[in-house]
C-alpha positions in Angstrom: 162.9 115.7 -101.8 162.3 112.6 -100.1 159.0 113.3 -99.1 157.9 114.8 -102.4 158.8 111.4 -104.2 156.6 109.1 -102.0 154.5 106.8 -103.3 151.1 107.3 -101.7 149.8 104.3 -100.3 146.1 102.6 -101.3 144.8 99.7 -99.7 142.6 97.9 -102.8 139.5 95.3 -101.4 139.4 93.0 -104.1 138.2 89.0 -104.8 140.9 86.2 -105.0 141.8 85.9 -108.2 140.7 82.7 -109.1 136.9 83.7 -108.7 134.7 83.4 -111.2 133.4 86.8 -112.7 133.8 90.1 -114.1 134.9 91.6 -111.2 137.8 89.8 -110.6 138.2 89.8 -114.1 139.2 93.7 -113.7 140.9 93.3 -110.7 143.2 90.9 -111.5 144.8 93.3 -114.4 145.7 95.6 -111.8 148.6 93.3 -110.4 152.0 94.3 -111.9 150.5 97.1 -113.9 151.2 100.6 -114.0 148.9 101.5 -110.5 151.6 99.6 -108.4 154.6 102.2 -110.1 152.5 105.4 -109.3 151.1 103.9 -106.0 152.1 101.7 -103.1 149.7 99.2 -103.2 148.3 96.8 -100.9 146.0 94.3 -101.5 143.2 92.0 -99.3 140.9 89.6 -100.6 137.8 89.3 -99.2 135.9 86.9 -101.4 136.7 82.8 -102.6 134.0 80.7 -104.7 132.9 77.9 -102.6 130.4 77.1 -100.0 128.8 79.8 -97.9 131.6 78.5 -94.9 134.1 79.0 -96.9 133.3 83.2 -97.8 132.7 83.5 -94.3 136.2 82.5 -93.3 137.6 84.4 -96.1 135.6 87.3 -95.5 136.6 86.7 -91.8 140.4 86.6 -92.1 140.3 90.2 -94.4 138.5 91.5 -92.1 141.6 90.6 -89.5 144.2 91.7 -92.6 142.7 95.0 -93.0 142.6 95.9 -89.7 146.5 95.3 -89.5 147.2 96.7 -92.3 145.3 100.2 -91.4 148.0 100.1 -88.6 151.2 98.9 -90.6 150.2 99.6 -93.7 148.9 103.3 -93.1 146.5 103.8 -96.4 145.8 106.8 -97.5 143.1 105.9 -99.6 141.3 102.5 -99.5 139.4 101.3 -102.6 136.9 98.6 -102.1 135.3 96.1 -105.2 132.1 95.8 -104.3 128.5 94.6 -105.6 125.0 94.2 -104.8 123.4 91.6 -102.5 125.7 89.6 -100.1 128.6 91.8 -101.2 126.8 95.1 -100.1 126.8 93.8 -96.3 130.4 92.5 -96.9 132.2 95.9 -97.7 130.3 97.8 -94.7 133.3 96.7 -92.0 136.1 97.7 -94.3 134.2 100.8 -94.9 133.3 101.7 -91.4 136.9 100.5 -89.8 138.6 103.0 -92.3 136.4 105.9 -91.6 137.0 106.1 -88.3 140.9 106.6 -88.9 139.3 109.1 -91.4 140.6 107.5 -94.8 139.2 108.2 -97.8 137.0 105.4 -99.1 135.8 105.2 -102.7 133.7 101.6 -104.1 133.8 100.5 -107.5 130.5 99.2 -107.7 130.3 96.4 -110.4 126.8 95.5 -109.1 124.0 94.6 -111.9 120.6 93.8 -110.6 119.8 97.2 -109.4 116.0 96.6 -109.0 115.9 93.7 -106.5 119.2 95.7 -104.9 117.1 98.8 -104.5 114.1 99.8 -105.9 112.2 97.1 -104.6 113.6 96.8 -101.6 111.6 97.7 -97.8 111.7 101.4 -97.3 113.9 100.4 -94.0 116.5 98.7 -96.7 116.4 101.6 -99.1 117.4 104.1 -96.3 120.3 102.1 -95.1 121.8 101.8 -98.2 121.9 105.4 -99.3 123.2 105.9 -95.8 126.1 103.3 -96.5 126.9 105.0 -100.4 126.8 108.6 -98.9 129.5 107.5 -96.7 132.2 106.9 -99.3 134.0 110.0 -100.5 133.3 108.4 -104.3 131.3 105.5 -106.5 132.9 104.9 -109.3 130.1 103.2 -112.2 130.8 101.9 -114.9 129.0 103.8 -117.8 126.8 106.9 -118.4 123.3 104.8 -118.2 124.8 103.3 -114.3 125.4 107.1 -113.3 121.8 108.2 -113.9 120.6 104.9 -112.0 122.9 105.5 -109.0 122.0 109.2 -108.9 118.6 107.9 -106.8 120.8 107.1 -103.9 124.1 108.9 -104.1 125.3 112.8 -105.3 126.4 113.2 -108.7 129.1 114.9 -107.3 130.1 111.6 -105.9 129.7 109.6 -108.8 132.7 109.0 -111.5 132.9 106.7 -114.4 135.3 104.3 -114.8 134.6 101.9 -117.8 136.2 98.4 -117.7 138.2 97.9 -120.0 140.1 95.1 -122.5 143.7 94.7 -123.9 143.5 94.2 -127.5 144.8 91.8 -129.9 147.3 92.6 -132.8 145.3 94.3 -135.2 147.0 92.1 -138.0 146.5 88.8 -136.3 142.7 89.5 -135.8 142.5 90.5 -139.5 143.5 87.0 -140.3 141.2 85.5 -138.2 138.0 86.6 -139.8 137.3 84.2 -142.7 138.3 81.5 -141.0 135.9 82.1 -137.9 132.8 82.8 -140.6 133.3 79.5 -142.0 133.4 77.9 -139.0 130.0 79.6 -137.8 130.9 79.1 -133.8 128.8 81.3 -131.5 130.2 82.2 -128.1 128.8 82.7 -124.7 131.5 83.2 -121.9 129.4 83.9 -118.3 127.6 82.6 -115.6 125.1 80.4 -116.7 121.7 80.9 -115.4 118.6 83.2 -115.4 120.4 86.6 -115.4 122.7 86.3 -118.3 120.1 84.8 -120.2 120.7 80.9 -119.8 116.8 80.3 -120.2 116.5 81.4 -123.5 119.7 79.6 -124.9 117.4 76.8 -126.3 114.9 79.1 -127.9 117.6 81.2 -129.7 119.2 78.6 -130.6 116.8 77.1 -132.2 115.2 79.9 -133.9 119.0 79.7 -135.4 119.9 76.3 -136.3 116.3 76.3 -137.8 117.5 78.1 -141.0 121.2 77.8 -141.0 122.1 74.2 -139.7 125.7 74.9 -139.8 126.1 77.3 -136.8 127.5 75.4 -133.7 127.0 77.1 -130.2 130.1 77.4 -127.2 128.1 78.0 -123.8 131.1 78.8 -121.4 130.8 79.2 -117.7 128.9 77.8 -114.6 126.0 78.8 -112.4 123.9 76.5 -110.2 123.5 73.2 -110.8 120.1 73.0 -110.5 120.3 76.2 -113.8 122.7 74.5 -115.9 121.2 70.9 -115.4 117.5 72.6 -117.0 119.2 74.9 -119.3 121.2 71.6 -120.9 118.3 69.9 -120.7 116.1 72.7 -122.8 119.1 73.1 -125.3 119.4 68.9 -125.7 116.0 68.6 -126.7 116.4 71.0 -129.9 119.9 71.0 -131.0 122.1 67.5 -130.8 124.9 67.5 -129.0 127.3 68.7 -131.7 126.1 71.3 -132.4 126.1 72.8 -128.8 129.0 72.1 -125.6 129.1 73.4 -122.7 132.6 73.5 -121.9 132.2 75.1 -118.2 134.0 78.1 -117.1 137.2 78.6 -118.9 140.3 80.5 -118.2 143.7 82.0 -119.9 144.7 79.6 -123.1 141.2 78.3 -123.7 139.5 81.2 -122.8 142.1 83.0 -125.7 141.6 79.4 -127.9 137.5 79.8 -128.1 138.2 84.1 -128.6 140.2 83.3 -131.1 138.0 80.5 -133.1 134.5 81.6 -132.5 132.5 84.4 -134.9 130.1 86.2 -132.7 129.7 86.7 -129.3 126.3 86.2 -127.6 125.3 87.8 -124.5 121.5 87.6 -123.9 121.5 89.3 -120.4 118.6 90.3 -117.7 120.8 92.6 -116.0 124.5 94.3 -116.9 127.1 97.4 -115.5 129.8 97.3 -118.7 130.2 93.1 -119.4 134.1 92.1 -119.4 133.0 89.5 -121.3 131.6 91.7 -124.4 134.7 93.8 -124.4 137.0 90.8 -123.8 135.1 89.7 -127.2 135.4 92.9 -128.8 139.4 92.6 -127.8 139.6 89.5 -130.7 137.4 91.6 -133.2 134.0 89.3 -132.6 130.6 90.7 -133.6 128.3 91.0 -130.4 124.6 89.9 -130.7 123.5 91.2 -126.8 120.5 92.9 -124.7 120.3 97.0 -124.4 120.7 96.8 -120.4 122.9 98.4 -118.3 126.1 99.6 -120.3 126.0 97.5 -122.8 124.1 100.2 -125.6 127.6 102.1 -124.9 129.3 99.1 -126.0 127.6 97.6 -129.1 126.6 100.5 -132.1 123.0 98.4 -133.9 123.9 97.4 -137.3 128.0 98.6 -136.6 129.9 96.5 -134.6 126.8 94.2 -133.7 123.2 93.5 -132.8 121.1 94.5 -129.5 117.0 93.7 -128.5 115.5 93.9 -125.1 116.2 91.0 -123.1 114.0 87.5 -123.8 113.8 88.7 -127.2 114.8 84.8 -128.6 113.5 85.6 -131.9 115.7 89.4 -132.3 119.0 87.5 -130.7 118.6 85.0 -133.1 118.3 87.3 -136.2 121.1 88.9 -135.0 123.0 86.4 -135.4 121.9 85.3 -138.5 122.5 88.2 -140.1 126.0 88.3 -139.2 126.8 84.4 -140.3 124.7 85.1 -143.5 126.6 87.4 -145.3 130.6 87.7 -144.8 131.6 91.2 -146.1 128.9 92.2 -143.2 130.6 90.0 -141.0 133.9 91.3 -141.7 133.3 94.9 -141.6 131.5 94.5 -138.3 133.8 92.4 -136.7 136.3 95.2 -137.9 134.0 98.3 -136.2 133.8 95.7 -133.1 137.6 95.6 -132.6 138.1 99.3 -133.2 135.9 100.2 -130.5 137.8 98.1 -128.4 141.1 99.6 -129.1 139.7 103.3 -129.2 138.0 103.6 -126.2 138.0 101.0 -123.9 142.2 100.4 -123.4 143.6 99.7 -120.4 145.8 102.8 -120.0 142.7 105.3 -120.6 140.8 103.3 -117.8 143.6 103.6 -115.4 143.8 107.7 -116.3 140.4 107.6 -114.7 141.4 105.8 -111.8 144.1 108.2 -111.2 142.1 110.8 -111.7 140.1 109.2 -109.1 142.6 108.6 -106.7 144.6 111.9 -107.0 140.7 113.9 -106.1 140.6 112.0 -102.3 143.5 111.4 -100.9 144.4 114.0 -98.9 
């Protein structure tokens, strides 16, 4: 009986939670939720924000962790957060040091920017990485569209999607929110700010919209490079004045809820996308999305339903979107309404853990 009621035991790679980013985003729900009653869970973070010294000592020291932990510990399954570029080479030891105790290993790969990743990579690149993905018992992806793009390098037998997900608002208390927020015409960008989220053409969509409604106001949230957000203010400064445009930085928690809460639509003009935490964190508060039709984000946003999508650098269809939404506010309403109901319908927290479990349950042995 007292075997039967065991906890199994998974070993979770994951960032430290401050870092900025989606991944950590998704991560960080994980602490104190229902994984850590149906698992023993143990957790190492392998990745800080800072200077390239300071990843290399965190990476470093998890590197030490895990290896202790595959002895004390004793996973039975180890799940590793990973991405493309830097983060690709990072996962390879935890990877490698749990095969050889032969323990299950599945990645969540959050990674984006699969064409510099992969497909124009050096033939030599291209075969170590399907050698490194074929080693893990499963990839989880996180939609449909990132299952058919992973399929050049891994099984679809190994693959499994796992949306992100969001934890939605009151429905009453975002009702009550609408007609305020229209009013107040504030368009939100929460993200990294720089050339694959679309921080280069902030100045030309936001001046194609301030053109013909002067009563929009733009939030640009987040952080990049200096040297990005320095020439991205600069492009926005010379066609909208200042009040009509901050840049508040990255936010987190009470103002991250406080500009949620306030602002109408959510803008997202990315390059490159798996399934955006920021989109659904917007859909969460019932905001309209104006976004791009890469990666999962056509899964997200229905056109003309709960938002607006173009293909990416399209200044003049991001624009429009939003215009259209700010122009007419039984529109707005009814798609801020579609936007929240997605949200609570299909991308909850509990139907993304099922998955996981599902997940889990399938490799370990």
């Amino acid at each position: 009986m007292e075997k039967s009621n065991r906890k199994p035991r998974v070993c979770m790679i994951v960032q430290q939670p401050d870092v900025m980013g989606g991944i950590a985003a998704v991560t960080n729900g994980y602490y104190g939720s229902e994984i850590e009653n149906r698992y023993e869970l143990c957790y190492v973070q392998s990745y800080c924000d800072g200077s390239k010294f300071k990843k290399a000592v965190k990476a470093l020291k998890a590197f030490a962790q895990f290896h202790k932990e595959l002895r004390a510990f004793k996973p039975e399954l180890v799940h590793i957060h990973s991405s493309f570029g830097p983060s690709f080479y990072r996962m390879q030891p935890f990877l490698y040091m749990a095969k050889r105790r032969n323990i299950p290993v599945v990645d969540h790969c959050h990674g984006a920017d699969f064409n510099t990743f992969y497909v124009n990579a050096s033939d030599k690149k291209k075969k170590r990485i399907r050698k490194v993905y074929n080693d893990f018992d499963k990839v989880i992806v996180l939609s449909d569209e990132w299952k058919a793009t992973m399929s050049a390098i891994v099984p679809e037998d190994k693959l499994a999607v796992i949306e992100n997900y969001c934890k939605p608002q009151d429905e009453d208390f975002v009702k009550d929110l609408f007609s305020k927020r229209f009013e107040k015409k504030q368009v939100l960008f929460l993200g990294e700010i720089g050339k694959r989220k679309g921080g280069y053409d902030f100045a030309g969509i936001i001046d194609e919209t301030i053109k013909e409604n002067g009563d929009v106001s733009f939030a640009l949230c987040g952080n990049g490079a200096e040297s990005d957000v320095n020439e991205i203010k600069e492009a926005v400064y010379k066609v909208a004045p200042k009040e009509k445009v901050h840049f508040p930085g990255w936010v987190r928690d009470g103002d991250k809820d406080n500009y949620l809460k306030e602002s109408a639509v959510f803008m997202l003009p990315s390059y490159d996308e798996g399934l955006p935490m920021s989109i659904l964190d917007a859909m969460a508060y019932g905001l309209p999305i104006v976004s791009t039709n890469v990666g999962g984000i056509p899964q997200l946003v229905t056109e003309g339903k709960s938002g607006y999508i173009c293909d990416p650098g399209d200044v003049k269809g991001i624009a429009g979107g939003i215009k259209k939404l700010l122009s007419d506010k039984e529109k707005y309403i009814d798609t801020s309404m579609e936007s929240y109901k997605v949200a609570q319908e299909r991308y909850s927290f509990s139907a993304h853990l099922k998955k996981l479990f599902d997940v889990y349950d399938s490799v370990i042995k």
